[in-house]
SEBA-659696 format. One record per atom (N, C-alpha, C): x, y, z; residue in one letter. Coordinates in steps of 0.05 Angstrom, whole numbers, padded with zeros to 5 digits, always signed. Layout:
XYZA...
This chain:
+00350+00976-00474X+00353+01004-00480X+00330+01019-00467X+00340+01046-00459X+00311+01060-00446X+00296+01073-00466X+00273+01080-00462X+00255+01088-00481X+00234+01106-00461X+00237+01135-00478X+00220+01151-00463X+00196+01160-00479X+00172+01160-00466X+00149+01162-00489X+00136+01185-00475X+00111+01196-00492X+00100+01216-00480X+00088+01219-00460X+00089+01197-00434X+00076+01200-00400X+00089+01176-00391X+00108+01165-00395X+00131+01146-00388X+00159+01146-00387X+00179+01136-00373X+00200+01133-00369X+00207+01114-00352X+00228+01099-00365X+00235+01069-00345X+00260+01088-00323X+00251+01072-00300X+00270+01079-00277X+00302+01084-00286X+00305+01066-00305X+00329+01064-00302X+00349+01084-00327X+00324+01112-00325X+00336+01127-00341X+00363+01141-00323X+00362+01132-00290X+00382+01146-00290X+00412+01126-00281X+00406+01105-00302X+00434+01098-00298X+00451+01102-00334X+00472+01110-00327X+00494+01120-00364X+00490+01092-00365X+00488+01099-00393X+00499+01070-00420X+00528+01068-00421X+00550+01049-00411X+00564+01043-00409X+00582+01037-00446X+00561+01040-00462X+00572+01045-00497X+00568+01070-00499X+00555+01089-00496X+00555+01109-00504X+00584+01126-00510X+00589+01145-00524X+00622+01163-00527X+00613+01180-00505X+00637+01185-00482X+00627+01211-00476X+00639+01233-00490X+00626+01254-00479X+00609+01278-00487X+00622+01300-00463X+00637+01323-00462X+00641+01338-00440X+00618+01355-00440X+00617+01358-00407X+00597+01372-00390X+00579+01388-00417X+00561+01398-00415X+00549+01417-00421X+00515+01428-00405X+00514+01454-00415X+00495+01466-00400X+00478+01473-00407X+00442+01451-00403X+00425+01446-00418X+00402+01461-00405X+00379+01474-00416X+00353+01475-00417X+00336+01459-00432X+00325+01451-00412X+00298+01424-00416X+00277+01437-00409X+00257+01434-00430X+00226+01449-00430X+00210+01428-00426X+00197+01414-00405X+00181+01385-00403X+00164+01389-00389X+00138+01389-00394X+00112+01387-00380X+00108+01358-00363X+00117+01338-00377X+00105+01314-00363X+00126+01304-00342X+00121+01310-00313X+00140+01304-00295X+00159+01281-00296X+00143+01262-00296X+00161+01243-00304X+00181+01234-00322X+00174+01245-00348X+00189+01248-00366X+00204+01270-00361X+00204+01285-00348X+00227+01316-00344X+00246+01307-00332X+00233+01287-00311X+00254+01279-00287X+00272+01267-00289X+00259+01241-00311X+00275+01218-00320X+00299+01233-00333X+00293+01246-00360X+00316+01255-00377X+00337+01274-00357X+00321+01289-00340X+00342+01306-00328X+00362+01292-00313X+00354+01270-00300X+00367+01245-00275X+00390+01240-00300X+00382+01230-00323X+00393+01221-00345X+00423+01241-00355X+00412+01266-00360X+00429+01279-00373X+00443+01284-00354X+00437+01292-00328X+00456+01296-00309X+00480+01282-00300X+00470+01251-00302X+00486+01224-00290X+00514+01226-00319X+00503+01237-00340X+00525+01237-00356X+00539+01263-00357X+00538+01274-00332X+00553+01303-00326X+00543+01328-00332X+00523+01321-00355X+00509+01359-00354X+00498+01372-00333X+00496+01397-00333X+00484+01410-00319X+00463+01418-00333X+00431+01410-00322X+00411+01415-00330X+00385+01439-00308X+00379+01457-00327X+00358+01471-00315X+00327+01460-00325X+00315+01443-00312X+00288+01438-00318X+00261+01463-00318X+00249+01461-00325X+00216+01468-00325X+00200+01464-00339X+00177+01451-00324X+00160+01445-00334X+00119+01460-00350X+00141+01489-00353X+00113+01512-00362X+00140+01529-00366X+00121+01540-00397X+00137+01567-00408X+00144+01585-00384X+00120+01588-00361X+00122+01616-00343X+00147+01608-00322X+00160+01580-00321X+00172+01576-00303X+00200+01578-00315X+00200+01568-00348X+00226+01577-00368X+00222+01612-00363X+00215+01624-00360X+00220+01659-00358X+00241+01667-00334X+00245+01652-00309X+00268+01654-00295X+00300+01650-00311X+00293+01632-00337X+00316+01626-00345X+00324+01642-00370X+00311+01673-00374X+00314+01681-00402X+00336+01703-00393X+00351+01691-00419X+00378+01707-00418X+00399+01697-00417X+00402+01673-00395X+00408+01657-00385X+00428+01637-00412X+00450+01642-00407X+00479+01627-00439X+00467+01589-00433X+00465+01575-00449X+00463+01559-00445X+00477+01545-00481X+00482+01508-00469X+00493+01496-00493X+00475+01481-00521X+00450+01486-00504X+00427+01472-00524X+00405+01475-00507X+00379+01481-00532X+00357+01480-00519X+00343+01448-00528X+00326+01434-00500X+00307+01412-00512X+00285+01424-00499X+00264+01422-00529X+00235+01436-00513X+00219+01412-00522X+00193+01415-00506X+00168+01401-00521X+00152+01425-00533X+00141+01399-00553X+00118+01426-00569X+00097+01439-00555X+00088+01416-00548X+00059+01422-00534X+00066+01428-00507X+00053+01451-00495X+00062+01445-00455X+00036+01464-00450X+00029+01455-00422X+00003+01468-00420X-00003+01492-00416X+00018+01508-00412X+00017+01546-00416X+00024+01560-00445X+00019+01534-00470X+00025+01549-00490X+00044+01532-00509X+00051+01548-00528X+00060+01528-00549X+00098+01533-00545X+00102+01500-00547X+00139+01509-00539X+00152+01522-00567X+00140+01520-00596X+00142+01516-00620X+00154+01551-00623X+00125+01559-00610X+00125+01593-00609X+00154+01602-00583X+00152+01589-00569X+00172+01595-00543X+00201+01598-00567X+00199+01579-00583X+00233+01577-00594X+00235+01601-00619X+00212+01604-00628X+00213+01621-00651X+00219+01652-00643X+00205+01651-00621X+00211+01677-00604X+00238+01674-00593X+00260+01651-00577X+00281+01654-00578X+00293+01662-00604X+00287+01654-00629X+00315+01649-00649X+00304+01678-00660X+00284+01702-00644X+00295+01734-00654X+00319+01742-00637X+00323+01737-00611X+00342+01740-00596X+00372+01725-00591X+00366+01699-00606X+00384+01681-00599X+00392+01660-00632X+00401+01676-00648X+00396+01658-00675X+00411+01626-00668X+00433+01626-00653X+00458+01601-00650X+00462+01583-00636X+00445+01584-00602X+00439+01562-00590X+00430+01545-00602X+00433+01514-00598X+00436+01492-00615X+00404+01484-00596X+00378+01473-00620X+00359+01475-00607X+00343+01444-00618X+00326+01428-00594X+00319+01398-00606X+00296+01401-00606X+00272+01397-00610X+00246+01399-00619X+00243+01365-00601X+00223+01371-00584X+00215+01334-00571X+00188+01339-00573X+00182+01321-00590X+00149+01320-00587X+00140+01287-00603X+00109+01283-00597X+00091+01262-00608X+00091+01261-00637X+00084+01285-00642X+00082+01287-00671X+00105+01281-00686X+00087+01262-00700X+00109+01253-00729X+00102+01253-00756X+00077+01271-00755X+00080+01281-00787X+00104+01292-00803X+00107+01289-00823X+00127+01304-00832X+00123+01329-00840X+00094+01333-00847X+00087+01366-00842X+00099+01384-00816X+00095+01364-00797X+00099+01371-00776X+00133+01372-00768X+00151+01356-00778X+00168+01354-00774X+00190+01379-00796X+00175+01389-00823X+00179+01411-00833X+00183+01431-00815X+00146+01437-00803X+00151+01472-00791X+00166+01462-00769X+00165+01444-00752X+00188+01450-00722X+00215+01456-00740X+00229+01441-00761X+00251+01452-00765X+00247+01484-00775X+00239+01490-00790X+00238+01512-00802X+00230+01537-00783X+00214+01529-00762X+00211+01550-00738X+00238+01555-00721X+00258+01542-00729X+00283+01545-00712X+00290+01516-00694X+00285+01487-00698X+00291+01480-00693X+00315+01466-00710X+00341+01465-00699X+00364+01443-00709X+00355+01416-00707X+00336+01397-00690X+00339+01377-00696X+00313+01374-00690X+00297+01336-00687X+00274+01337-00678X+00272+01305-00673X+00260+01306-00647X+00259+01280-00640X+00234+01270-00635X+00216+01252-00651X+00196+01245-00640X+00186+01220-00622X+00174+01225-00606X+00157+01213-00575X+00160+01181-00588X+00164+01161-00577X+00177+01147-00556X+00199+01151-00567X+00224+01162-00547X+00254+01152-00559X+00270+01146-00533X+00292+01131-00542X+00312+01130-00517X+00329+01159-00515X+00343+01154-00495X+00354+01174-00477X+00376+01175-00497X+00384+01157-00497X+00414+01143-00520X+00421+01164-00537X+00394+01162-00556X+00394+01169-00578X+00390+01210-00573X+00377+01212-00554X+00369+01248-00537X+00402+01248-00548X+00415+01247-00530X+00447+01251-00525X+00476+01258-00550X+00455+01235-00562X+00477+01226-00592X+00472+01251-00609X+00441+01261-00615X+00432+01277-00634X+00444+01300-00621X+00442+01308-00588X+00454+01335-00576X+00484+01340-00589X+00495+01317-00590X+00523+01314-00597X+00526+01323-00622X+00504+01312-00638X+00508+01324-00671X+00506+01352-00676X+00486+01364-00655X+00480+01388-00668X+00501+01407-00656X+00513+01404-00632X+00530+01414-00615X+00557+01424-00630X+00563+01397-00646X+00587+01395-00675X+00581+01409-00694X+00551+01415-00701X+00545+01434-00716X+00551+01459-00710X+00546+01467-00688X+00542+01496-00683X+00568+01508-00675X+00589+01486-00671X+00614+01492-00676X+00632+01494-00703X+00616+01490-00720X+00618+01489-00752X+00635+01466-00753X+00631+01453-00738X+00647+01417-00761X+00628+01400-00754X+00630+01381-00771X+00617+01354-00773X+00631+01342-00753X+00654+01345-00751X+00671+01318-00745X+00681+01328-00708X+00675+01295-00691X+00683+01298-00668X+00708+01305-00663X+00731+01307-00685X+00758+01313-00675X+00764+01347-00692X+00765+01363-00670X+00782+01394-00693X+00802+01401-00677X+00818+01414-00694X+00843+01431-00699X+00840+01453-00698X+00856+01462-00682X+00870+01496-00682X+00891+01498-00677X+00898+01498-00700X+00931+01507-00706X+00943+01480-00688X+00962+01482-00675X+00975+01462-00668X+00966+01440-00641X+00928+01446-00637X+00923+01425-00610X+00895+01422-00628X+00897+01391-00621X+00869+01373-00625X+00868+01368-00609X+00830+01368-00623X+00811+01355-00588X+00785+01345-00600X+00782+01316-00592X+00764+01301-00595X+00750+01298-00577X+00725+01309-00582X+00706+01309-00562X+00686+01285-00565X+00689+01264-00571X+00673+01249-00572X+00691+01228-00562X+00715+01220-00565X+00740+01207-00543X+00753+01231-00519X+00744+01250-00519X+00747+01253-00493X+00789+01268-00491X+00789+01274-00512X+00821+01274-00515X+00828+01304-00524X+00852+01311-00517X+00863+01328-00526X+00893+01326-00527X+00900+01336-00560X+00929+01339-00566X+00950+01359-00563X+00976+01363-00559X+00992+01391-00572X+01018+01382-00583X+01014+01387-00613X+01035+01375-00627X+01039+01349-00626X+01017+01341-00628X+01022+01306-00621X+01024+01291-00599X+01023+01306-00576X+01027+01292-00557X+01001+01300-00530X+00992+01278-00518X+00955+01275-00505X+00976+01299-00485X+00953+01316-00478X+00949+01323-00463X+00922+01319-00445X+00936+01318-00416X+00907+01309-00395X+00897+01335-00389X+00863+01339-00388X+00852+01359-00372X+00838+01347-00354X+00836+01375-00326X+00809+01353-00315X+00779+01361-00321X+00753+01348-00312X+00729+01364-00310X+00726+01384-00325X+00730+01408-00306X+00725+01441-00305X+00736+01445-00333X+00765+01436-00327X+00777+01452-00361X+00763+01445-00391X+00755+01416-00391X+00739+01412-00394X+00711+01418-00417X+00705+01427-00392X+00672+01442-00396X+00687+01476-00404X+00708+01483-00394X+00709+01514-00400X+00717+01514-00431X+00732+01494-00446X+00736+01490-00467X+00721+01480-00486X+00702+01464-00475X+00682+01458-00495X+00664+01485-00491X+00656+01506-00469X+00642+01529-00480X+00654+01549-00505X+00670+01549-00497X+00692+01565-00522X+00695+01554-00544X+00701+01532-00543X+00700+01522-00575X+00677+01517-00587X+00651+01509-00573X+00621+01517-00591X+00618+01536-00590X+00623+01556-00588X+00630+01580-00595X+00646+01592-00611X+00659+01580-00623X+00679+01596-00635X+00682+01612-00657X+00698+01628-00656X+00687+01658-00665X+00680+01681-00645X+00670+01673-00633X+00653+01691-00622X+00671+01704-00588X+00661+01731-00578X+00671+01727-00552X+00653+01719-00531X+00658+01706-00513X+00642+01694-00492X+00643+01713-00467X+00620+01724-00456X+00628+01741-00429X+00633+01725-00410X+00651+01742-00399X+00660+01730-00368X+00634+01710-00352X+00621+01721-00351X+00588+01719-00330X+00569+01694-00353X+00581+01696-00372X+00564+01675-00389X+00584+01650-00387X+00615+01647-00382X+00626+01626-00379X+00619+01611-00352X+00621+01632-00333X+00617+01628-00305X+00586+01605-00314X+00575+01618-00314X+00546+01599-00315X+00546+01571-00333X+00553+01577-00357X+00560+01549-00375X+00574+01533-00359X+00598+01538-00344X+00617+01522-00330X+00602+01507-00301X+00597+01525-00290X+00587+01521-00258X+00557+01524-00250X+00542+01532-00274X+00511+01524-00261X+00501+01563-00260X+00480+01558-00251X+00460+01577-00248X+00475+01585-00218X+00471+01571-00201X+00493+01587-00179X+00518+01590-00176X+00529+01601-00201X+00561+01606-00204X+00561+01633-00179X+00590+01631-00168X+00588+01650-00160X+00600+01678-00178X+00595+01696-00183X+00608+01709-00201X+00630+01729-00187X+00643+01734-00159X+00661+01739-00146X+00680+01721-00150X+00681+01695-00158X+00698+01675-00149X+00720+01681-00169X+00740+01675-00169X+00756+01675-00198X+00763+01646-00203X+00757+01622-00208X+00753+01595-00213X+00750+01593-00247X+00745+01612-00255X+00748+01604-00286X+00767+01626-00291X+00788+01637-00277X+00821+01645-00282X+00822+01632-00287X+00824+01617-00265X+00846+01585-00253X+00849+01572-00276X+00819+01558-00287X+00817+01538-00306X+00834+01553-00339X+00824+01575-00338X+00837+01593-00356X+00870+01592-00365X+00874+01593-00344X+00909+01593-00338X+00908+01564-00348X+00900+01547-00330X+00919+01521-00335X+00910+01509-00374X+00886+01516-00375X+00893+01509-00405X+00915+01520-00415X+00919+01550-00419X+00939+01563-00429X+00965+01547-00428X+00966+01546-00403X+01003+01528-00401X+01002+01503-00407X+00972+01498-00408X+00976+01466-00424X+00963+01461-00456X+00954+01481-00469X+00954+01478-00491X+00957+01500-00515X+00972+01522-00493X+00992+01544-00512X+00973+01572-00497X+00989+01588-00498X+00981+01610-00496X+00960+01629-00513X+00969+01620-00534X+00954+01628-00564X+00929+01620-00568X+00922+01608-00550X+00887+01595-00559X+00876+01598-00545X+00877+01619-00526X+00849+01629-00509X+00853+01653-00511X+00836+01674-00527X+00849+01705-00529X+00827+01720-00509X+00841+01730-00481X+00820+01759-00466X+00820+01780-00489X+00786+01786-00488X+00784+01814-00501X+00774+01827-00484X+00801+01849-00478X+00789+01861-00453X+00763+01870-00450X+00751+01874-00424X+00728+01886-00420X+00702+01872-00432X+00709+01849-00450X+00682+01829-00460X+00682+01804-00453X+00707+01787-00455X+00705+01759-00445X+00737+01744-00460X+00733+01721-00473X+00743+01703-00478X+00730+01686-00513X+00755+01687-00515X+00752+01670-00547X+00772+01663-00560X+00764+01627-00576X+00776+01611-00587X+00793+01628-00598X+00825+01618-00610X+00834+01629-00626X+00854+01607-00646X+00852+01613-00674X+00863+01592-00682X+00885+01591-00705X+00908+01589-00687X+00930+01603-00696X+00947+01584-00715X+00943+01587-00740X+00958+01569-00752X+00990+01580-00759X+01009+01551-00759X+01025+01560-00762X+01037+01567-00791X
């Protein structure tokens, strides 16, 4: 198993665990001072399909503010300042992004205020990658309000931890893209998603935002898992909808 500690990482963080569940795409900010360790996890999270924005200094996270993303992983300590304060100052702007606390410290004093400063979860220095992934997965389920890898709306399940989706009982296949556009929407749900914030969750920091590529993906969910569960509100975006019968 790999194991990443606070100025280490085995090479072979960037090959997937072949046990692991996957997990569709999502679109991560990583706050990591120690190169190596930034690199490793990023090689890591990437090889298992995310799209990750690294930096390694608060002043270099300031290109990325604003910026929709599926979870934050920060470190506490980084050498332009405290990441602790970086998140507390997100959660005035951002109460719902799903957020991991990575640091050395393992007091439980310490493990109090990171939660209580706004972090959802907290992982302390040496851990595997494994385990990074599994916890993203928990809190990700959280912030979609279920525990559980498999939910319902109205008549289509989708298990995101097998990788599956139902309608009325019967699998439906997606590819990639649809994907990732569905898993932004449904950790979200509730809520509407802007156009320009899917674009980016879906396709990266260089989305193009002329393209129409998240129609496309748009449409084909629709005809493949009902019309009723992707509602445009005009002029704002897109959102879950969950139509029971």
């Amino acid at each position: 198993m790999l194991t990443c500690a606070g100025d280490t990482v085995s090479a072979s963080t960037r090959h997937l665990s072949a046990f692991a569940p996957f997990a569709p795409a999502m679109r991560l900010l990583l706050i990591e001072d120690d190169d190596l360790l930034g690199e490793g996890l990023r090689d890591f999270l990437r090889a298992e399909g995310h799209l990750v924005d690294w930096a390694s200094r608060l002043e270099e996270a300031v290109v990325f503010r604003g910026e929709p993303y599926d979870a934050w992983l920060v470190d506490w300590q980084l050498p332009d300042g405290s990441g602790l304060q970086w998140l507390r100052d997100q959660r005035l702007r951002d109460p719902t992004t799903p957020a991991l606390l990575l640091t050395a410290r393992d007091r439980l004093a310490d493990r109090v205020l990171g939660l209580d400063s706004g972090a959802d979860d907290y992982l302390v220095k040496p851990f595997a990658p494994e385990e990074l992934v599994a916890r993203l997965r928990a809190v990700c389920r959280r912030s979609a309000r279920t525990g559980q890898s498999r939910i319902t709306l109205g008549e289509v399940e989708i298990d995101l931890a097998a990788h599956g989706a139902w309608r009325r009982g019967v699998a439906v296949e997606l590819t990639g893209r649809e994907w990732a556009v569905l898993q932004a929407l449904l950790l979200r749900a509730g809520r509407v998603v802007p156009r320009a914030d899917l674009d980016r969750l879906v396709l990266g920091s260089d989305a193009d935002v002329t393209s129409n590529a998240i129609e496309v993906h748009l449409s084909s969910l629709r005809r493949k898992l009902g019309r009723g569960l992707i509602e445009t509100v005009r002029g704002l975006g897109y959102r879950l909808v969950d139509e029971r019968p």
